[in-house]
Every structure is written in structure tokens, then in C-alpha cells.
N, C-alpha and C positions, 0 to 999 in steps of 0.2 A: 231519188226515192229513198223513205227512211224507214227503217223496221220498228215499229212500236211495239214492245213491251202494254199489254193490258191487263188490269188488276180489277176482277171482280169481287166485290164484297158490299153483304149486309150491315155492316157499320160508316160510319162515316169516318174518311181518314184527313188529316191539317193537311193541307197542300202545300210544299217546300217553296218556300221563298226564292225568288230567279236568283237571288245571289246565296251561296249557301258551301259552308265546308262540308255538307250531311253525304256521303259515301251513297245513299239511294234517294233519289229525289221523285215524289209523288206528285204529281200533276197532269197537265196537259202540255208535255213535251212537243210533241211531232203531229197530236191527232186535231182533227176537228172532230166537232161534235157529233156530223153524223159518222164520222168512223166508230167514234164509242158505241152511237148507238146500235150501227149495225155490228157490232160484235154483242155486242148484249143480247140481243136479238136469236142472235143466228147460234152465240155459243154457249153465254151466260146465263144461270139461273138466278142471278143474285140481282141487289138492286141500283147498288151503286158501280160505275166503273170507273176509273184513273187511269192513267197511263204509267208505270215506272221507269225508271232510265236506274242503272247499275254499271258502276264503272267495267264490268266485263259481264257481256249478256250472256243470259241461262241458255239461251236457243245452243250456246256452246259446249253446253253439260252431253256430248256424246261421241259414240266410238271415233267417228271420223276424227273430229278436235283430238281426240285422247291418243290417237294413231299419229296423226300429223302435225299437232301444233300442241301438245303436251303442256308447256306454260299457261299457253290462253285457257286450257281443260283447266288446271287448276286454279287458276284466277278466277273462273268463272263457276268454279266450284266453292271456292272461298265469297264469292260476293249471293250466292245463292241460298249460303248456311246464313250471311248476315240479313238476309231478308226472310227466311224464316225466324229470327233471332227480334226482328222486327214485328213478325205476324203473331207473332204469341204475345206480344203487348195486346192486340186489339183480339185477338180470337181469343171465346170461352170453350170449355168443352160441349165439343158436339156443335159446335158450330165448323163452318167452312169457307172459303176463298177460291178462286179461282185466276187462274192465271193465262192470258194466250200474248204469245209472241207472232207476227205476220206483220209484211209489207204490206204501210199503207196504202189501200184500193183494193187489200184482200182478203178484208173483213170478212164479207159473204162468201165466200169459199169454204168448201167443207177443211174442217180439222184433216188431220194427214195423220195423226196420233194419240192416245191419251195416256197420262199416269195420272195415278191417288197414293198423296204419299200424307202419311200419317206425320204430324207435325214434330210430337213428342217421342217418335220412335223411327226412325229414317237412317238408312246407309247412302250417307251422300255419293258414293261409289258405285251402286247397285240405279242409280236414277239415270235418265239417259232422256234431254229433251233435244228437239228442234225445233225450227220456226214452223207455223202451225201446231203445234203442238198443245193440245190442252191438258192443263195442269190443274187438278184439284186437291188442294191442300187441307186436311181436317184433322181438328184437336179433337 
């Protein structure tokens, strides 16, 4: 069983080539299409959905990681800043993203959490995600 990374957004983003040096690769990793769709559905207000993969995943951005496994916290804090670092290529202001991380087959499952973290103005220290978690991101 594999945990997908979900990227909701009203623009349309290039999709990473399977062979790629690129440190965050957008596509369709792990999901099928109806996974997409049931998260769009169930969690997304947006039109398009991706899948993301990040060398050390955000579901890792909280206390637990930060108490227990201290490196992966900031590994996975450092790959979190490079994908907002990414989103502000494509988001204008006043636009928004959204993000859900959950094991595939549990799309339809309610969220377990949310944050809304302003793009241009964020304490990557003060954020704190896990799987299921819904993340909405806005310039």
C-alpha cells in the first residue's frame, strides 16, 4: 500500500518526465484516476488534480517526527519550503492550492485535519501536517 501525495490546483501543471533529476516530481505516481477523482470530489475545490512525490514527505511536518525522528522533521521541512518555492511559480495572488496526503483506497474518508498557510508569509516551524490532512495553500 502507498501513500499519495495529492495537489489540487486551478492551473494546469507540466508533468515530470519518469526519468528526471527534479527533487519534486508531478504526476500520477502511485494513484489511479479514480483515486484522483475521489479526492477531488470528496476534498478538493479546485479543478485540476496531480499527485506529488518529494524526496521526504510533508505528512512528516509534525510533533510526533519532531519528537522522534528529528532529521526526517527537517528533511521534510526543507522539501516542503522547496514546494512552496515551486507554487509560487504558478499561483497569482489570491489564488489557491490545495494539498491532501492519504493511503491509497482512502480518498473518501473524511480529512482527520486542516491548515491554510499563506504562501508569502509562513513559519515553516509553526505548521504541523499528517496524512489525511488538508492543506490549503494561498497567495
Amino acid at each position: 500500500m502507498s501513500l499519495a501525495t495529492y495537489l489540487g490546483c486551478n492551473f494546469n501543471v507540466e508533468i515530470t518526465d519518469k526519468v528526471t533529476n527534479e527533487p519534486i516530481e508531478i504526476g500520477y505516481i502511485f494513484s489511479e484516476e479514480n483515486n484522483r477523482r475521489d479526492v477531488q470530489s470528496k476534498h478538493f475545490s479546485t479543478q485540476n488534480v496531480y499527485e506529488i512525490e518529494l524526496p521526504n514527505p510533508i505528512w512528516q511536518i509534525n510533533h510526533y517526527q519532531k519528537k522522534n525522528y528529528p532529521r526526517n522533521y527537517k528533511k521534510s521541512q526543507r522539501d516542503f519550503i522547496s514546494l512552496c518555492d515551486l507554487l509560487k511559480q504558478y499561483l497569482k495572488p489570491g489564488e489557491y492550492c490545495e494539498i491532501y496526503p492519504c493511503w491509497l483506497g482512502e480518498e473518501l474518508e473524511p480529512n482527520e485535519s486542516e491548515c491554510t498557510i499563506q504562501l508569502d508569509n509562513y513559519n515553516i516551524d509553526k505548521i504541523t501536517i499528517y496524512e489525511k490532512c488538508l492543506v490549503r495553500i494561498e497567495k
